[in-house]
C-alpha positions in Angstrom: -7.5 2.9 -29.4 -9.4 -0.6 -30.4 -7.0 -0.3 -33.8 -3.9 -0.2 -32.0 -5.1 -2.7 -29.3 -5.8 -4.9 -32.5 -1.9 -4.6 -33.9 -0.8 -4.7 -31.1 1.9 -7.3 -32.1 3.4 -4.8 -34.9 3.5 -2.2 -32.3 5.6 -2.5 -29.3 5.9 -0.2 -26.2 8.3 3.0 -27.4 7.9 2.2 -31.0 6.8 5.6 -31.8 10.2 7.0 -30.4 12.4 4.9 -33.3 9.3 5.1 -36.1 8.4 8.7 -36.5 11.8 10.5 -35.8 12.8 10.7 -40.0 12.4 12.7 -41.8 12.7 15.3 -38.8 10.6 17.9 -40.2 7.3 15.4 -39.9 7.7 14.9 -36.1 5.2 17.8 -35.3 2.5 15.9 -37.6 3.4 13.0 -35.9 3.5 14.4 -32.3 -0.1 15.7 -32.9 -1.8 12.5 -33.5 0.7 10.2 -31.3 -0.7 13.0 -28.2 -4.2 12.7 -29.4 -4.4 8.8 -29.8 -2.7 8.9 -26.2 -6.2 10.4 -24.7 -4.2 13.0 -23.4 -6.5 16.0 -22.2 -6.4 20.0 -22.0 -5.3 22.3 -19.0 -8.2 25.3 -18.5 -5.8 27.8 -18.2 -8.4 30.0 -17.1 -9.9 28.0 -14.8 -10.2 29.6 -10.9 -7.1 29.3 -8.6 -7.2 29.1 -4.9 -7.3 32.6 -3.0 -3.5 32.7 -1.5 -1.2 30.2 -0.2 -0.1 30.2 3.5 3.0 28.8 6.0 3.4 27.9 9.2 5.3 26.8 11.3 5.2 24.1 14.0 7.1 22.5 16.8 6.5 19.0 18.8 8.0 16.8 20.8 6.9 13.7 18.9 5.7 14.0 15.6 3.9 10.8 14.4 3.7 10.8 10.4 0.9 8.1 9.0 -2.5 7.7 11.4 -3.1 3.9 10.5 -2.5 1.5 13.5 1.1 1.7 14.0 1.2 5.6 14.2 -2.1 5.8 16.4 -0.7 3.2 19.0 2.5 5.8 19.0 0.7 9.4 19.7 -1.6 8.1 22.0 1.9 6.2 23.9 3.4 9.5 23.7 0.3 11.6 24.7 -0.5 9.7 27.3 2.9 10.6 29.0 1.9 14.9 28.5 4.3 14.7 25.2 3.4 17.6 22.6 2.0 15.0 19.8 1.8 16.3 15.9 0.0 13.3 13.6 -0.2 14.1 10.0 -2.2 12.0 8.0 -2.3 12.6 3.9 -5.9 11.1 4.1 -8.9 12.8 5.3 -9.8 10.0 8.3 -7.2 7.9 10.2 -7.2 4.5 10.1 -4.8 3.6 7.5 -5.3 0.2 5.7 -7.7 -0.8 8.9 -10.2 1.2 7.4 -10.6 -1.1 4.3 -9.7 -4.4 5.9 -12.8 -6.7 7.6 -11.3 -7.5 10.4 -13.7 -6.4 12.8 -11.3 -6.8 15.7 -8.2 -4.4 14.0 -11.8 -2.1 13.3 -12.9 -2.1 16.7 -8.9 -1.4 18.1 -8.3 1.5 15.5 -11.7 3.2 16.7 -10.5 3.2 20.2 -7.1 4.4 19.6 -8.6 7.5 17.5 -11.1 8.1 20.0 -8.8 8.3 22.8 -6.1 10.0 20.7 -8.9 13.4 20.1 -9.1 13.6 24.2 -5.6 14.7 24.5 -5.1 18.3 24.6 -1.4 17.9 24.0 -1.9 15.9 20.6 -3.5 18.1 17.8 -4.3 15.6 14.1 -3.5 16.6 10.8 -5.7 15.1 8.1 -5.2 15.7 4.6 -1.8 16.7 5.3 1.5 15.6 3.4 4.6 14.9 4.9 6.6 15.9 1.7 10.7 16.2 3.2 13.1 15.0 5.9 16.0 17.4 6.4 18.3 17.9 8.6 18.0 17.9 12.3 14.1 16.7 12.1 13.2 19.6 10.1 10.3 18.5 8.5 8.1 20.0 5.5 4.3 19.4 5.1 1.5 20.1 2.9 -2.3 20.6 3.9 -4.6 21.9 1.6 -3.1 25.8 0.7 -0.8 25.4 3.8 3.0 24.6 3.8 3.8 23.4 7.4 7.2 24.0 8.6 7.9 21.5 11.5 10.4 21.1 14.0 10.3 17.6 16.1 12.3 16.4 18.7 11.9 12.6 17.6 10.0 11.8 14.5 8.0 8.6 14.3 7.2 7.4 10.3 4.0 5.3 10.4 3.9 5.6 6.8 2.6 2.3 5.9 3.6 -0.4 3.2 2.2 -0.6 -0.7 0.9 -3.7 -2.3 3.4 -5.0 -5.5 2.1 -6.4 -8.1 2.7 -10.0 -9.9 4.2 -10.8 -13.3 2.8 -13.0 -15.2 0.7 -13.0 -18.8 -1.6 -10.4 -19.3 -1.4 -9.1 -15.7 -2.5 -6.2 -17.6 -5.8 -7.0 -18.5 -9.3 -5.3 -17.1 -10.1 -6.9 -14.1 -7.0 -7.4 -12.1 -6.5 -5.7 -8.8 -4.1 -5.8 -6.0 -5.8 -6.9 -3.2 -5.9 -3.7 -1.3 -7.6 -2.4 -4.0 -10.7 -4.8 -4.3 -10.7 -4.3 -0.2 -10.9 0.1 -0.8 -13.5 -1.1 -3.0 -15.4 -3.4 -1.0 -15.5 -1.8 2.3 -15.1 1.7 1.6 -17.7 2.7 -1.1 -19.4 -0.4 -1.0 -18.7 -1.7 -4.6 -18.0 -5.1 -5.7 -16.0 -5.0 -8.4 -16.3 -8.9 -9.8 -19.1 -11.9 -9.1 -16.6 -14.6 -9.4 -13.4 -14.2 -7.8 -9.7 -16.0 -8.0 -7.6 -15.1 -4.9 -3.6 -15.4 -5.6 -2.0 -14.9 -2.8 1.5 -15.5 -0.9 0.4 -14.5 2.4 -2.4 -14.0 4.9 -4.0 -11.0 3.6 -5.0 -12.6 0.6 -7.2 -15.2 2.8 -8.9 -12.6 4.3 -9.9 -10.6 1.4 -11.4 -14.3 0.4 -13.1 -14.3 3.9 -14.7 -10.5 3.2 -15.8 -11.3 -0.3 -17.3 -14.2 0.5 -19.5 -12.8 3.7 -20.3 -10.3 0.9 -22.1 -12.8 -1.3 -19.2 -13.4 -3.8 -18.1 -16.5 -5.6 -14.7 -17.5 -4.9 -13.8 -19.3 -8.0 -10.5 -20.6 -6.1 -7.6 -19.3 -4.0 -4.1 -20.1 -5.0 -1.6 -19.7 -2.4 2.1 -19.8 -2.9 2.9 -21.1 0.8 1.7 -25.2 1.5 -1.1 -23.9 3.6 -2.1 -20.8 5.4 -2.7 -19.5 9.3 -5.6 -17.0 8.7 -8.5 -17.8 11.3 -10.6 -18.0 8.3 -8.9 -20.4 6.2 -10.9 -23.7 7.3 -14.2 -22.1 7.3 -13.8 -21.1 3.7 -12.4 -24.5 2.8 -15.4 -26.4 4.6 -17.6 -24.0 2.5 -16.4 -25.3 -0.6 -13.9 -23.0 -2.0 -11.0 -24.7 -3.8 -8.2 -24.2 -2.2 -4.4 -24.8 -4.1 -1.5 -24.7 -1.8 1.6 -24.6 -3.6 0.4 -22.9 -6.8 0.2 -19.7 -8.3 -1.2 -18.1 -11.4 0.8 -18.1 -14.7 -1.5 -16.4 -17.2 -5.0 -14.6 -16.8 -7.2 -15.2 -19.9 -9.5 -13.1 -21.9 -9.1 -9.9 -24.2 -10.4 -7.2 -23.4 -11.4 -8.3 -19.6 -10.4 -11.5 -17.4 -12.7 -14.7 -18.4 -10.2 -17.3 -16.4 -6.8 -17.3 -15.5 -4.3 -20.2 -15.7 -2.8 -21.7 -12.3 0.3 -23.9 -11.9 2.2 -25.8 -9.3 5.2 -24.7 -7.6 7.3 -27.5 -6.8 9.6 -28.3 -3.5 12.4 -26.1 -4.8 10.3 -23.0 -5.3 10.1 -23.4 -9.7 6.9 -23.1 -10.8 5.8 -26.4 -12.8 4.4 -25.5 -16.1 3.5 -29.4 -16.5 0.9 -28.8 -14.1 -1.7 -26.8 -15.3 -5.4 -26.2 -14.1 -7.5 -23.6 -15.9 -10.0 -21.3 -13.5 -12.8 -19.8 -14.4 -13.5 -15.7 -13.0 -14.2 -12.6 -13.7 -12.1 -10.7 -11.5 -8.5 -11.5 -9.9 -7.1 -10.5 -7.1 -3.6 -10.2 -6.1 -1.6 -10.4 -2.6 1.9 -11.2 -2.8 4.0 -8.7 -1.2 4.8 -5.1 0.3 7.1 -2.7 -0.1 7.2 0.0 2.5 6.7 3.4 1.9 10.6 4.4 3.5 11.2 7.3 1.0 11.0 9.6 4.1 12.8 7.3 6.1 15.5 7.4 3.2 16.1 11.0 3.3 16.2 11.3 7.0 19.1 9.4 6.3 18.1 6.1 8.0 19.6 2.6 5.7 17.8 0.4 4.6 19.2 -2.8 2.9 17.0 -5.7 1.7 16.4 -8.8 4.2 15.8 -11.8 2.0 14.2 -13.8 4.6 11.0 -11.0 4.4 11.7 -9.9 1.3 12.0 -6.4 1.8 14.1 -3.5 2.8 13.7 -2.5 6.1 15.2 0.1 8.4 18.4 0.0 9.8 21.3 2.5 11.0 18.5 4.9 11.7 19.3 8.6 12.3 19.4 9.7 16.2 16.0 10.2 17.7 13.9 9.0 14.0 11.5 5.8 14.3 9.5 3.2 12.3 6.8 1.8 13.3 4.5 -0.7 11.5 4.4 -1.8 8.0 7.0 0.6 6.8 9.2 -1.3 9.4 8.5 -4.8 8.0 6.0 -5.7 10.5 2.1 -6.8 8.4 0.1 -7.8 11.4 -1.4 -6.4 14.6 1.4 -7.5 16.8 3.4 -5.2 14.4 2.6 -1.9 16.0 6.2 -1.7 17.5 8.5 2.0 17.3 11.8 0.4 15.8 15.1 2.2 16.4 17.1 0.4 13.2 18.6 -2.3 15.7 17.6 -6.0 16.6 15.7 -4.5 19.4 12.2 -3.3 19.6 11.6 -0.4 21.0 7.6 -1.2 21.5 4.4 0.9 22.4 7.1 3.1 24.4 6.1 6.2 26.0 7.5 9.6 25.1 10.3 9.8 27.7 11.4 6.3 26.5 11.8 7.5 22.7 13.1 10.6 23.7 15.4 8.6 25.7 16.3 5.8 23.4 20.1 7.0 21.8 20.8 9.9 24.5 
């Protein structure tokens, strides 16, 4: 693959698909060394299967789909008022993205919430369980392990969380270039640091506070480019009184290097939101890490039928005209912080940490 990473200029993406069609009668020859320089593998068809498959089926009063903070705060609100509470989680511990974070605060609430979740009798958790379809009167499908749940809810809460998008610029592709959820997995969940010198872009808080954990952890932070004049995180100051550079109004227009990031390329943005390729700065890092924006993981909420048009002061699509007795809550409902952990019905109102009866009660 070095060869073609060399050429790369004579060989651009799909180029196989217009180059090695004629003369027809070649494409197998073709086919079998296009599939091997891809690094595609082999399928063991031999290889062991699991013993049997199983179904069943299930009934709640509120089922609760995502176990980060939003959807804890939600069963244990519903519990709490003797509600029959089903949580299904596709990873194997709750948390959601607290779990990777270093805010020790948003650790310290999420322990509590699971702690007093597992004393309920009337809420039973579903870990490594995928919520996989919304159909019609809050018929919902999951799968756990060998196990196809069939489940039938009264009022369905989606928890399901928000993933990070990434930013374009020039070779955004390049070794060494993470979203910064990704360096945070990294960092506080198996304990790797994946760089020694670190540029932060960023558009928003989060950003700061992967700057904030990488720097308790030893790290250089080579600087931190924020799109916004200046940011609100807690630990904004202390990082800038520690020496790390600091560019408000700027972002990054090119990451440098070939076959890994060795700097990156920052420029200003000016009052009308244009980035100013007049002003350059050049950075030097090894690593780069991204925090711009979310999207919300609403395919769920999308086929239970809920709309969800795109607010341009946020900058994402968020639910609206939801379906009777169907809730978001949290990051899938626009809301990034720990105030966020709100049930939303689709209107201007919030619906809050309500109690079962409330939800329940909400469009009767």
């Amino acid at each position: 693959m070095s060869l073609t990473q060399a050429g790369d200029r004579f060989l651009p993406v799909g180029f196989y698909y217009k180059t090695f069609i004629r003369p027809t009668f070649m494409w197998p020859v073709y086919e079998k060394v296009l599939r091997k320089a891809a690094g595609l593998g082999k399928i063991d068809i031999e290889a062991a299967r699991p013993h049997g498959y199983y179904k069943e089926y299930l009934h709640g009063d509120v089922v609760v789909v995502g176990g980060g903070p939003a959807g804890l705060s939600a069963a244990v609100a519903a519990a709490s008022s003797g509600a029959r509470v089903l949580l299904f989680d596709e990873n194997e511990a709750l948390g959601g993205h607290v779990r990777f974070c270093g805010d020790e605060v948003r650790w310290g609430e999420n322990g509590r919430l699971i702690t007093l979740l597992h004393q309920f009798p009337n809420a039973t958790v579903y870990p490594n369980t995928l919520v996989v379809g919304h159909y019609d009167h809050n018929w919902l499908a999951a799968v756990g392990g060998q196990t196809l749940y069939k489940i039938r809810a009264k009022t369905v809460i989606y928890a399901t969380g928000a993933t990070e998008q990434p930013l374009i610029f020039a070779n955004n592709d390049l070794p060494g270039i993470m979203m910064d959820s990704t360096v945070q997995r990294l960092l506080h969940l198996y304990g790797v640091v994946p760089g020694q010198k670190v540029l932060v872009v960023t558009a928003n808080d989060d950003g700061w506070q992967l700057a904030a954990d990488l720097h308790r952890a030893g790290v250089t932070i080579a600087a931190i480019a924020d799109q916004r004049p200046k940011s609100t995180h807690p630990a904004a100051d202390d990082l800038i009184h520690a020496g790390v550079l600091a560019y408000g109004q700027h972002t990054i227009l090119a990451a440098n290097g070939k076959s890994g990031v060795t700097g990156a390329t920052l420029a200003a943005i000016d009052h009308h939101g244009q980035v100013n390729t007049s002003q350059t700065r050049q950075i030097e890092c090894d690593l780069i890490g991204v925090s711009v924006a979310w999207a919300g993981n609403n395919g769920l909420l999308y086929q239970a039928g809920a709309n969800l048009p795109y607010d341009e002061a946020r900058r994402e699509f968020l639910p609206l005209g939801m379906p009777k007795n169907v809730f978001a809550a949290g990051r899938v409902a626009g809301t990034h912080d720990i105030v966020g952990l709100v049930v939303t019905n689709g209107t201007d109102k919030l619906v809050g940490l309500v109690t079962q009866r409330d939800i329940l009660l909400a469009e009767d």
